[in-house]
C-alpha positions in Angstrom: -5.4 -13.6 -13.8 -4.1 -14.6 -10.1 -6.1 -17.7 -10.0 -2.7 -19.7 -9.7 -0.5 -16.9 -8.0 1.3 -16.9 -4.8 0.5 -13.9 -2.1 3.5 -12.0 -2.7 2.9 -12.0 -6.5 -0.6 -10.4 -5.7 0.9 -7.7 -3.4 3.6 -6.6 -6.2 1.4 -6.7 -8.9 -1.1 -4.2 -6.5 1.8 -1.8 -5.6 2.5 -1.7 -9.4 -0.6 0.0 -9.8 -0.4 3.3 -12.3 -1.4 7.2 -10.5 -0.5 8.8 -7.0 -3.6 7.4 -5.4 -5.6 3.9 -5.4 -8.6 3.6 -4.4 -9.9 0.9 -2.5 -12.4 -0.2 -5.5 -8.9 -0.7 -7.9 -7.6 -2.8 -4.6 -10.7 -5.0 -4.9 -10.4 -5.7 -8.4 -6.9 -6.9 -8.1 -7.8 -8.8 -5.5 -10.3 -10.7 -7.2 -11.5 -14.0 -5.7 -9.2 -14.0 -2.9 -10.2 -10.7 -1.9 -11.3 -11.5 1.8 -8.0 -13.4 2.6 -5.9 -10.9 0.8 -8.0 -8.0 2.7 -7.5 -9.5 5.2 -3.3 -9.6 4.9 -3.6 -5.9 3.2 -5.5 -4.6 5.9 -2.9 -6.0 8.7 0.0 -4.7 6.4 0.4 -0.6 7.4 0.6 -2.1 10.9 3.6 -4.4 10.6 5.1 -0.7 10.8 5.5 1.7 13.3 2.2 3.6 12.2 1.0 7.3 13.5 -3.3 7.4 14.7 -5.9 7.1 12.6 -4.3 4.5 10.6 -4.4 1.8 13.3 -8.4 3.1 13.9 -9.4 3.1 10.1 -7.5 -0.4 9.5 -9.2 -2.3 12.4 -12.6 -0.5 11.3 -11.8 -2.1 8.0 -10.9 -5.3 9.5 -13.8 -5.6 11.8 -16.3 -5.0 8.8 -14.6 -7.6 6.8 -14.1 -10.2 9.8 -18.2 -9.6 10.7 -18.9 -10.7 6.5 -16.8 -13.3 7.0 -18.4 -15.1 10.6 -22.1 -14.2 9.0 -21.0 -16.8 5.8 -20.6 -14.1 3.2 -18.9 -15.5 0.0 -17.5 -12.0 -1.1 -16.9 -8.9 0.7 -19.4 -6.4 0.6 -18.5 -2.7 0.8 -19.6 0.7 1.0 -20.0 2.9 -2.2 -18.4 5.8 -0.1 -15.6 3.4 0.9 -14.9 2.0 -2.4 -13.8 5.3 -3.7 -11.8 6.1 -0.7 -8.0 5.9 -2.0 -4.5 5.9 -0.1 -1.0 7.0 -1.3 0.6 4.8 -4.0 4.2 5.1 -2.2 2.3 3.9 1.0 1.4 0.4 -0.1 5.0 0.3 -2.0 6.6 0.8 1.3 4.2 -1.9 3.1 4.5 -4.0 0.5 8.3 -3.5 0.0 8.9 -4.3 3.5 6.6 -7.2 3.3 7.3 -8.8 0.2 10.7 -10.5 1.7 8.9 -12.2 4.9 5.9 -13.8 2.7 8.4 -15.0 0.2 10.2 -16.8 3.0 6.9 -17.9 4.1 5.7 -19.2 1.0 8.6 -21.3 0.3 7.7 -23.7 3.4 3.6 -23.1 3.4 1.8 -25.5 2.1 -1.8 -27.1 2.9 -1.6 -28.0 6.1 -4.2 -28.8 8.9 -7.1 -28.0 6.4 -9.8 -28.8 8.8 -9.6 -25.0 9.4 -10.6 -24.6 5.9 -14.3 -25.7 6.2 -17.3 -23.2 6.3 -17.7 -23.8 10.1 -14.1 -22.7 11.2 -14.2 -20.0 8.2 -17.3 -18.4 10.5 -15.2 -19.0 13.8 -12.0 -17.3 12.2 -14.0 -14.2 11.4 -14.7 -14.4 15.0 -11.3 -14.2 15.7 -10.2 -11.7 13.4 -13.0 -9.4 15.0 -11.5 -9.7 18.5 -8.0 -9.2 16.7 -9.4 -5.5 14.9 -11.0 -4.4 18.1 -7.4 -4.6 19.5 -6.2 -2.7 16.8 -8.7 -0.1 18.1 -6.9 0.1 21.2 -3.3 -0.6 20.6 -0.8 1.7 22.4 0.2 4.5 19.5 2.9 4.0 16.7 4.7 1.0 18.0 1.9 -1.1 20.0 0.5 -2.1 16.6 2.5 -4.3 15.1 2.0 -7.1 17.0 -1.6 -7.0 16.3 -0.8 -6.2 12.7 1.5 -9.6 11.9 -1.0 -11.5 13.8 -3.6 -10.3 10.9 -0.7 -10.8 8.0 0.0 -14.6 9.4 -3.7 -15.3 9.6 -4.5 -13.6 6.0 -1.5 -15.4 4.7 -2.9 -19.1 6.3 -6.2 -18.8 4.8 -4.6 -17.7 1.3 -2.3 -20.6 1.4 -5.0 -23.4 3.3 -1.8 -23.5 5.9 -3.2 -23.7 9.5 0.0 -23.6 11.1 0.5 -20.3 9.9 -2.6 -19.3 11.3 -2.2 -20.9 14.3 1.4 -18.9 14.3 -0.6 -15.7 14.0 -2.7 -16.2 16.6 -0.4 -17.0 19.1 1.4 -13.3 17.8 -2.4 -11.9 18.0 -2.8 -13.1 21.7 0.5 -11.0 22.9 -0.5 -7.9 20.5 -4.4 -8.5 22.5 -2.3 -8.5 26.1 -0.6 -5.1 25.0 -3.5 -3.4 23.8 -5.5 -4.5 27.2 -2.6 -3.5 29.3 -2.6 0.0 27.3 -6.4 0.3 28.1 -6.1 -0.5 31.3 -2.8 1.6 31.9 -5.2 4.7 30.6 -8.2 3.4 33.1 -5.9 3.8 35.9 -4.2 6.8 35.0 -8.1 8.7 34.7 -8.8 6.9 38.2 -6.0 8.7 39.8 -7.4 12.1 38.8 -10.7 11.7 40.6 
């Protein structure tokens, strides 16, 4: 069905979804064969957005178990039953995707394949790497703002491996490595702060 479709045709058609609620099993199935770059750009998504706790946690949870299938070689993401039926607010991912759907469309008009060495197996496995160190900084990103740096780092990289455009990815990651520096300055910042009690 979205063998041939662009990113941003994939987001609408899963924000067009019917009922209140979708789980993440009906995300999944929209996803199809893409799902581990798309999970990847769906999971950075509520992020791009000034976003209150636990949805930072939960999303780099999410990300780290995806970016772990991904460096161990794993063709298809592999999820929990308990997760799968897990669902999230319909208007949620309109508003993500709403807000979204503008920036990828701008993005899609000048990505194409580009540096596709970073398409191989190998750099697949080192990729997942980096989107591990890239959730464990969502982990520890400063509250409602400190995000979003983190988040379109995850969006850009998603969107690369979607599109086979390293640029992009490489575009992400330079993002990803000022939303790291905030969330280590943040934890660090705390650190300090308990130091000074004792």
């Amino acid at each position: 069905m979205f063998s041939n479709a662009r990113t941003s045709q994939i987001l609408l058609a899963l924000a067009s979804q019917p009922g209140e609620r979708l789980t993440v099993r009906q995300i999944m199935t929209v996803l199809q064969d893409r799902a581990f770059a798309l999970l990847i750009v769906l999971l950075g998504l509520p992020n791009c957005l000034p976003m209150p706790p636990p949805i930072p946690l939960v999303c780099g949870l999410l990300l780290a178990l995806v970016a772990i299938q991904i460096t161990f070689g794993r063709e298809a993401p592999w999820l929990p039953r308990q997760l799968l039926n897990r669902s999230v607010a319909r208007t949620d991912v309109e508003r993500a995707v709403g807000r979204a759907i503008p920036v990828f469309r701008r993005l899609e008009r000048i990505s194409r394949p580009r540096m596709t060495f970073l398409d191989t197996p190998i750099s697949m496995r080192l990729m997942g790497a980096v989107i591990l160190i890239l959730a464990l900084g969502l982990l520890f990103a400063p509250p409602f703002v400190g995000q979003i740096p983190l988040g379109l780092a995850v969006c850009l990289v998603g969107l690369g491996l979607v599109e086979r455009d390293g640029l992009v990815i490489i575009g992400g990651l330079i993002i990803g490595s000022i939303g790291l520096t905030l969330s280590l300055g943040f934890v660090y910042a705390i650190f300090a702060g308990i130091e000074t009690l004792f």
